[in-house]
C-alpha positions, 0 to 999 in steps of 0.5 A: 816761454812766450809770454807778456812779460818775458820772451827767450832769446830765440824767440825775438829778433830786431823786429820786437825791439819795443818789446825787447829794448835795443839790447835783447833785439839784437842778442835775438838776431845774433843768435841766428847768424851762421857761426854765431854763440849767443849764450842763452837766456831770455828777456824781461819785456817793456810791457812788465816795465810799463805795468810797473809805472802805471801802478806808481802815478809818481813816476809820471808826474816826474815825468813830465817836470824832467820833459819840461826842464830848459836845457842848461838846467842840470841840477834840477835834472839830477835832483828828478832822476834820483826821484825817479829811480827811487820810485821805480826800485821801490815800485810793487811788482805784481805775481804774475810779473814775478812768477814769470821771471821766475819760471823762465829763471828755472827753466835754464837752470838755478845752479848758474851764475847769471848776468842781469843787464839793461836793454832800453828801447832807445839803445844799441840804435844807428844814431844811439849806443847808449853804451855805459848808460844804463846798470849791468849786473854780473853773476848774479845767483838765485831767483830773489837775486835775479829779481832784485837786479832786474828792479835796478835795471828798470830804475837805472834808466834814470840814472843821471848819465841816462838822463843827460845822455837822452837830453843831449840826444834830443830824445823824449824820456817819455817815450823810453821803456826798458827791458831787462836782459837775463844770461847764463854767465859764460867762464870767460878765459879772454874777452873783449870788444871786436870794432867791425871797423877802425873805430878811429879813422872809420876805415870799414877794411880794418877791424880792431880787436881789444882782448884782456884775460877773464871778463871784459867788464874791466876793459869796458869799465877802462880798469884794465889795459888790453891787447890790441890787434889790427886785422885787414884782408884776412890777416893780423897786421898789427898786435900791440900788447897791453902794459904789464904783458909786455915782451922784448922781442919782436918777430915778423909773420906773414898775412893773408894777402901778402901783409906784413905783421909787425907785432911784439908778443906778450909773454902769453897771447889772449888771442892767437893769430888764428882765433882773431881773424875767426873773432872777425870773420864771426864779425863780419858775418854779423856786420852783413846780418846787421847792415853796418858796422859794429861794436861786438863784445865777445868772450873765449871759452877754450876755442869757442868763441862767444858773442854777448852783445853787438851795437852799431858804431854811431861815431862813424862818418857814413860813406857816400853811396856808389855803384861800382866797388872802385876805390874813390876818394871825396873832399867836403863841399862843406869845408869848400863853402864855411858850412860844416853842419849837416844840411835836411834833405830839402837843402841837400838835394836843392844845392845839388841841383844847383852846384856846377859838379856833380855832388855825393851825399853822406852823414848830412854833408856833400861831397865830391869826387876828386879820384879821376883828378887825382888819377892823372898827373895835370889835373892832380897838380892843379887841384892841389894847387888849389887846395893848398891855397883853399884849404891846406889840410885838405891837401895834405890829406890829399898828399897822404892817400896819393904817398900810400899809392891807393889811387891808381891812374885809370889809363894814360890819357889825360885828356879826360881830367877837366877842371878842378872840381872843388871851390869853382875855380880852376887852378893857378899859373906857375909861379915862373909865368908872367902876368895873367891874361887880362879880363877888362875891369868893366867887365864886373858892373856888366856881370852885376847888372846882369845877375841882378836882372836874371833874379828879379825876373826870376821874382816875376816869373815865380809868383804865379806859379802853383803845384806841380808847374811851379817845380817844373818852372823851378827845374828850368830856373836851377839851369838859369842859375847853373849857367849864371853860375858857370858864366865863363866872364864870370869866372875868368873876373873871379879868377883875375882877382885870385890870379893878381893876389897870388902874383903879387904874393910871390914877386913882393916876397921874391923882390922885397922879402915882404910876406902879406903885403897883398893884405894892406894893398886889398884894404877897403877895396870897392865893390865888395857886397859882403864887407860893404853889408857890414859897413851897412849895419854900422849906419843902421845903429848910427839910425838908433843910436840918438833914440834912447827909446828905441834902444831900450826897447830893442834891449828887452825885446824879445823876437817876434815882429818887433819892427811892427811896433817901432813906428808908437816910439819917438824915432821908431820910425826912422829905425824901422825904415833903416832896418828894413832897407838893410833887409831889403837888400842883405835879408836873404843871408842867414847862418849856413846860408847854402842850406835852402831850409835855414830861416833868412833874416827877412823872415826873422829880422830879431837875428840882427838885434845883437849885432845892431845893439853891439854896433850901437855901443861899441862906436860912435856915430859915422864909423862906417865911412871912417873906417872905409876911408881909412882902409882905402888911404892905407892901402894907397899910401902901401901901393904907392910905397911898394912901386917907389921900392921897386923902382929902385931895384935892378930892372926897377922900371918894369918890376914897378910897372907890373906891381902897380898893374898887378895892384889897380887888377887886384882891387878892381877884381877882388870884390867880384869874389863875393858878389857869386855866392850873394846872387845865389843865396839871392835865388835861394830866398826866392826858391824858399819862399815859392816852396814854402808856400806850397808846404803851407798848402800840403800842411792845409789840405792834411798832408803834412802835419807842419811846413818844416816837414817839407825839408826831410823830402828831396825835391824830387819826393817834394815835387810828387808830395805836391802831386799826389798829396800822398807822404809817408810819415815813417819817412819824415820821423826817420829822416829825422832821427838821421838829422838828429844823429848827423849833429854829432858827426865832425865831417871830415875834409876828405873821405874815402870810398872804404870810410877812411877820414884822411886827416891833414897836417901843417908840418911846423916846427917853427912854433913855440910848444903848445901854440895852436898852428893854422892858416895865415889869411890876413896878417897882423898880431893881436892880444886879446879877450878870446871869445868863443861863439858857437852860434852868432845869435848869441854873440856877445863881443866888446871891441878889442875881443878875437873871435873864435868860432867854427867857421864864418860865412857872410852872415858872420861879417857884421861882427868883423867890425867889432873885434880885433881879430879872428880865429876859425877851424874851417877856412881858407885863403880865398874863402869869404871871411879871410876875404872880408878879415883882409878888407876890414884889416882884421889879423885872421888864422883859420883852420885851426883844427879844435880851436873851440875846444883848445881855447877857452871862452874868456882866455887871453890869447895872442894871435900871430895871423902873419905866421899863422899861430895862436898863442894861449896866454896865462 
C-alpha cells in the first residue's frame, strides 16, 4: 500500500509522524505491541493534505491574516476559520490522490462500515492532546462516502475549537498538516477509555477504566455516564456503576496483593474483574512502548479486547527523576519562594547551584525531598511546624501521606534527620519553653554591611572575566554565595525575628485573648528593604507629580528607553534622576525573580510606569513619610497598651517585662527577613548580566540564533556551549516545547515519588457557606472592589481596591500602597508579601486555593484577614 498518499497502518510507527499526524503514528506502534488488537486500516498521509492547499492559493493568504491576529481577537479568528474550511472542503482533489484512497479502500474490503478520523501532526503529542478538536466520522459505507469524509476531516483542522486550541498553545497553524485515518468499524458490545494513570491525583499505580455498552463515542462526547473501575497491584479496588445501572447490593471481593474491593455491581457488568485488569495489563504494556502514561480508548468484542486509539495524558504533573525505586515524597520550592510558574532550564539549574538543599526537578518546578524528614519523628515534628506556619496546606498534605503510613522509618536512628529543608529556617521552640536565646540587635547593619561588600566585590571580579574563566569564576562565586546564605549569624537574626512573633502570638493570645496583636506591633518596623522599596516608589511620583509634561508623557509612552528622553521636558530631568536612582538600588527585582532568566527592571525600567502613574494619581505629595510615621505610632501606642494590660495581671511584672523585650526583638529583627533574598536577587542580576553577554557572543560567532536561546541550556551545557562553540538546535526546540506544555501545569504543594499531587485542606467549619477559606497574615477587615491581577505589568488598581492575585513576590510591594487589602493562592505566614501586608497594615489572606478563578474581576468582596476568609458579596 506504500504510497505518497496513503500508508497502511503496518507500515508506519512514531517515527512518520509527519507523515501520518499524531493519530495514525501512534495506531502504527500500537499495532506492534505484544497483545495489542489495532483494528486495520490505513492512513491518508500530509502530503495528499499539502497537494490540496498548494492548489487552493486562498488557503495561504488565510493563513497568513490568522497567523497575524493579536491574541484577544476571537471574532476575527472564527470569522477565517469558517473561511478556512470552506475552502478546503470545497478544494478540487486530484485522480491520483482519489485513486489511491480508493484502492487502498478496496483492499480491506467495500462490504464494512469504516470509521474516518482526523490525525493532525500537532496532536496525540507530550504537550498536546488535541482530543475533541478535530471531526471523527463513524460507520461510514462506500468509497464516495469515504472520501466525502476525509474532505471534512482536512477542513476540521479549522474548526474553531482547532483554532483557538493551537492559539492558546502557542502553536503556528501554519506548521500543522493533517492526515486522515481510515478503520474498519469494530462491533463494539463495550468500550470506553483506560487512563494508564489516575488522571485526577496523577498517581502512575492507579488506572482508571470508564465502560459503557456498544461505541464509546457517547462517553467521549460526555452523552452517557459509564462504569468506573479503579485498578492498583493487579486488582479492582473500586467499581462504581454509571447511573441508570445501578444496583442495591454491594459485596466484598479479594484483589491481587491483598486489596480489598468495595464495589456496587450493576445489574449487568461491562466488564468483568477479569477483562479490566487484562484491559490494564494491555495498557501497561502500551504505556512501556509509549514511554509515559496514556488515554487509550479501547472497545470489546466477545472476549477480545480492542485498541482504537492511545495519546499521552498531557494534564500530569511529571515526577522528579531518581535512582532507586524507593517511595519519596517532594514539597514545592516554588510555593516556598511566591513563584509557581515554570522557570527555563538556565534558571532551574543556576537556583539549584545556588540554594543551601539539594533540589529535584519536574514539570518546570523545583522540588525537594522531604521523606528522610518525615521518616523519623524529631525531624518530622519540626518540619511540620514549620509547615503549618509557611504553608498549612502543605502540612496537611503532609499530615495525609503520613495518616496513610507510606513513609516508612529507614531505622531508628535519628540522628541523621538534620534540619527542616524547606523555607531556610529550621524549626520552632515549643510553645511551653521560655524566651529564645538572644542574638544582639547589632548584629543585623553587621550582616548588611557585610552582603553589601561580598556583592560589590563580586561586581569587580566579574568584569573581566570571558568564556570558559568566567563559568569557572562563577562555580567559585555560587560558594560565596551559599555561605553568605547559610551564615549561621544570619540565620539565627532571621530566626530571632520569626521566634519573638511566634512567642508573642501565643503568650498575647493565652494572656490577653488577643489574636494578631503581633500584626499592630510590626507596623513600620525599621530596616525592611522591601517595604521600604515601596515607600521609595511613592517619593519617585511625588518627583513627577508637579510636572504636567512629563506625566503625559509618561501616559502615552509606550516602552522602550523612555528615560532617554525625559531630560527635552520641563522636569524631565529631575524625573529621570529619581527614576534611575530607584533602579540603581531596587532594579535587580522583577516578577519571579528567583528565575535567573527573567528580565529585571533595570533592563526594562517601563515595567514600573504603571506603578509610578498609579502613585501619582492615587496620593498627594509626602505619602511615603506619612505613612511610615503613622505605622510606627500606632504600633508604639499598641506596645505601650499591651505592657500597661500585663502589668495588671497575676505575675504582671514579669509577663510585662518579657512582652516588651519580646516586642523591641521583634521590631529589630523582622526587617532582616527580607534583606537575604534582596542579596541574592542582587548576585542574580550580576550572574545575568555576565552570562548575557557571553550569549551575545555565541549568538555573534553563529552558535546560537538568538540570546534568549541560552536560557533552554543548563549551566553546566552552557558553560561546554561557550567551549566548544557547538549547540544542538533540536535541543533548544525541544526544551522549548517542554516550557510551552510547563504553562499549564498547576504544580502541586507536594508530590510523591508514584506522581500522587497530595492536596491539602484547612478543615473549618466556622464560615459562612460559600466563603472562600485561607490564611490569616495580616489582620483586619475590609470591603471592597476586588481586582484580579494576573500579571503586575498590567495592574490597574484605584485605592480602596483588594488584590486578588496568584502570589506576590517583592516586585509586587509597590502596589501594596494602593489597596486595601490582599487576597493570594500561594502563601504564607513568614512569606515576603504577608511580612510587607503586616508592615503596611494591609488586611491579607493567602492560600486561598482558586481565588482568581472563584472571585470575579470587578466583584465586591469582604476580606475577614483576622479569621482568614473572604466573603463574595452580591
Amino acid at each position: 500500500m506504500t504510497g505518497p498518499y496513503v500508508l497502511g497502518l503496518d507500515e508506519v510507527d512514531r517515527t512518520r509522524a509527519a507523515a501520518v499526524g499524531g493519530k495514525g503514528a501512534s495506531l502504527g506502534e500500537l499495532a506492534r505491541v505484544d497483545g495489542v488488537r489495532v483494528p486495520a486500516g490505513f492512513c491518508v498521509t500530509t502530503a495528499a493534505f499539502r497537494r490540496i492547499v498548494a492548489r487552493t492559493p486562498q488557503v495561504g493568504d488565510l493563513l497568513d491574516r490568522l497567523s497575524h491576529l493579536h491574541p484577544d481577537d476571537g471574532e476575527s479568528a472564527r470569522a477565517l476559520s469558517a473561511q478556512l474550511r470552506a475552502a478546503v472542503a470545497g478544494a478540487f482533489v486530484p485522480d491520483d490522490v482519489v485513486a489511491a484512497i480508493t484502492d487502498a479502500h478496496a483492499r480491506l474490503g467495500v462490504d464494512g462500515a469504516y470509521a474516518v478520523r482526523s490525525s493532525a501532526t500537532a496532536e496525540d503529542s507530550p504537550t498536546a492532546s488535541f482530543a475533541g478538536q478535530h471531526d471523527t466520522h463513524l460507520d461510514v459505507v462506500g468509497p464516495e462516502a469515504i472520501l466525502g469524509d476525509v474532505r471534512r476531516c482536512w477542513a476540521s483542522l479549522f474548526t474553531d475549537r482547532a483554532v483557538a486550541y493551537r492559539r492558546r498553545n502557542g502553536i503556528d497553524h501554519r506548521s500543522v498538516q493533517m492526515a486522515v485515518v481510515v478503520q474498519r468499524m469494530v462491533p463494539a458490545e463495550a468500550s470506553g477509555v483506560l487512563f494508564t494513570a489516575d488522571p485526577v491525583t496523577g498517581d502512575r499505580r492507579v488506572a482508571t477504566v470508564e465502560a459503557v455498552f456498544g461505541l464509546g463515542e457517547a462517553l467521549v462526547g460526555g452523552q452517557v455516564d459509564a462504569d468506573v473501575l479503579r485498578v492498583r497491584d493487579g486488582g479492582v479496588v473500586t467499581r462504581t456503576p454509571a447511573a441508570g445501572h445501578r444496583s442495591d447490593t454491594a459485596r466484598p471481593a479479594a484483589a491481587s496483593g491483598g486489596a480489598q474491593v468495595e464495589e456496587v455491581r450493576p445489574a449487568t457488568p461491562t466488564l468483568t474483574d477479569e477483562q479490566v485488569v487484562r484491559l490494564v495489563r494491555l495498557g501497561r504494556r502500551i504505556e512501556a512502548r509509549l514511554g509515559r502514561p496514556q488515554d487509550v480508548e479501547w472497545c470489546r468484542v466477545d472476549e477480545d479486547l480492542h485498541v482504537v486509539q492511545s495519546r499521552p495524558i498531557t494534564t500530569l504533573f511529571p515526577v522528579p527523576a531518581t535512582d532507586d525505586e524507593a517511595y519519596h515524597v517532594y514539597v514545592s520550592v516554588g510555593h516556598q519562594q511566591m513563584m509557581t510558574d515554570p522557570m527555563k532550564p538556565l534558571g532551574l539549574s543556576l537556583w539549584r547551584l545556588t540554594a543551601m538543599a539539594p533540589m529535584h526537578e519536574a514539570g518546570g518546578r523545583l522540588f525537594v525531598d522531604v521523606t528522610g524528614h518525615l521518616a523519623v519523628a524529631s525531624s518530622r515534628t519540626r518540619l511540620l511546624e514549620v509547615m503549618e506556619r509557611s504553608d498549612p496546606l502543605i502540612a496537611d498534605a503532609l499530615r495525609t501521606v503520613l495518616d496513610r503510613g507510606d513513609v516508612v522509618a529507614p531505622s531508628p536512628d535519628e540522628a541523621t534527620a538534620g534540619r527542616p529543608p524547606v523555607g531556610g529556617s529550621g524549626g520552632r521552640p515549643p510553645v511551653g519553653g521560655g524566651v529564645p536565646v538572644e542574638v544582639g540587635a547589632e548584629v543585623v547593619p553587621e550582616l548588611i554591611r557585610r552582603d553589601e561588600g561580598s556583592v560589590a566585590a563580586l561586581r569587580r571580579e566579574i568584569r573581566t572575566r570571558r568564556g570558559p574563566e568566567l563559568f569557572d569564576f562563577l562555580l567559585e562565586a555560587f560558594e560565596e554565595h551559599r555561605r553568605v546564605l547559610g551564615d549561621p549569624v544570619s540565620m539565627r537574626a532571621i530566626m530571632a525575628g520569626m521566634e519573638a512573633r511566634w512567642w508573642l502570638d501565643d503568650r498575647l493570645g493565652e494572656w490577653l485573648g488577643e489574636r494578631n496583636a503581633v500584626d499592630t506591633l510590626t507596623l513600620s518596623a525599621p530596616g525592611n528593604v522591601t517595604s521600604e522599596m515601596g515607600l521609595a516608589l511613592l517619593d519617585v511620583a511625588d518627583v513627577i507629580r508637579p510636572h504636567p509634561e512629563v506625566v503625559a508623557y509618561l501616559e502615552r509612552v509606550e516602552g522602550g528607553d523612555f528615560l532617554a528622553d525625559l531630560p527635552r521636558l520641563p522636569g524631565g530631568t529631575e524625573a529621570r534622576a529619581a527614576v534611575e536612582a530607584f533602579l540603581d538600588r531596587y532594579g535587580m527585582r522583577c516578577v519571579g525573580e528567583i528565575d535567573v532568566t527573567r528580565p529585571r527592571w533595570s533592563e526594562h525600567p517601563a515595567t514600573l510606569l504603571p506603578l509610578i502613574l498609579d502613585n501619582v494619581r492615587n496620593f498627594e505629595p509626602g505619602a511615603a513619610g506619612r505613612r511610615f510615621e503613622q505605622g510606627r505610632r500606632t504600633a508604639e501606642a499598641k506596645a505601650r497598651e499591651v505592657v500597661e494590660r500585663l502589668r495588671v495581671l497575676p505575675d504582671g511584672e514579669r509577663r510585662a517585662d518579657e512582652a516588651g523585650r519580646m516586642i523591641e526583638r521583634v521590631r529589630a529583627f523582622v526587617g532582616y527577613r527580607e534583606y537575604p533574598k534582596y542579596g541574592i536577587v542582587s548576585r542574580y542580576l550580576v550572574y545575568r548580566q555576565a552570562l548575557l553577554a557571553e550569549a551575545d557572543r555565541l549568538v555573534r560567532a553563529g552558535v546560537l540564533a538568538e540570546r534568549e536561546d541560552a536560557y533552554f541550556l543548563t549551566f553546566e551545557e552552557f558553560r561546554d556551549a561557550v567551549g566548544t562553540h557547538r549547540v544542538d538546535p533540536a535541543l533548544i526546540r525541544s526544551r522549548r516545547e517542554d516550557f510551552r506544555s510547563y504553562l499549564s501545569l498547576t504544580p502541586p504543594r507536594v508530590l510523591t515519588s508514584h506522581g500522587e499531587s497530595v492536596s491539602g485542606s484547612y478543615r473549618r467549619t466556622d464560615v459562612p457557606a460559600g466563603a472562600l477559606v485561607g490564611l490569616s497574615v495580616s489582620a483586619g477587615t475590609v470591603e471592597g472592589r476586588a481586582r484580579v491581577v494576573l500579571d503586575l505589568a498590567e495592574a490597574d488598581l484605584t485605592r480602596g481596591d483588594i488584590l486578588v492575585t496568584p502570589y506576590t513576590d517583592p516586585s509586587w510591594t509597590p502596589v501594596f500602597v494602593t489597596v486595601a487589602g490582599l487576597v493570594t493562592e500561594v502563601g504564607g505566614l513568614m512569606t515576603h508579601g504577608a511580612v510587607i501586608a503586616r508592615e503596611y497594615g494591609l488586611p491579607a489572606v493567602v492560600g486561598v486555593e482558586g481565588a482568581t478563578r472563584r472571585i470575579r474581576d470587578g466583584q465586591r468582596i469582604r476580606l475577614h484577614a483576622c479569621d482568614g476568609y473572604v466573603e463574595l458579596l452580591a
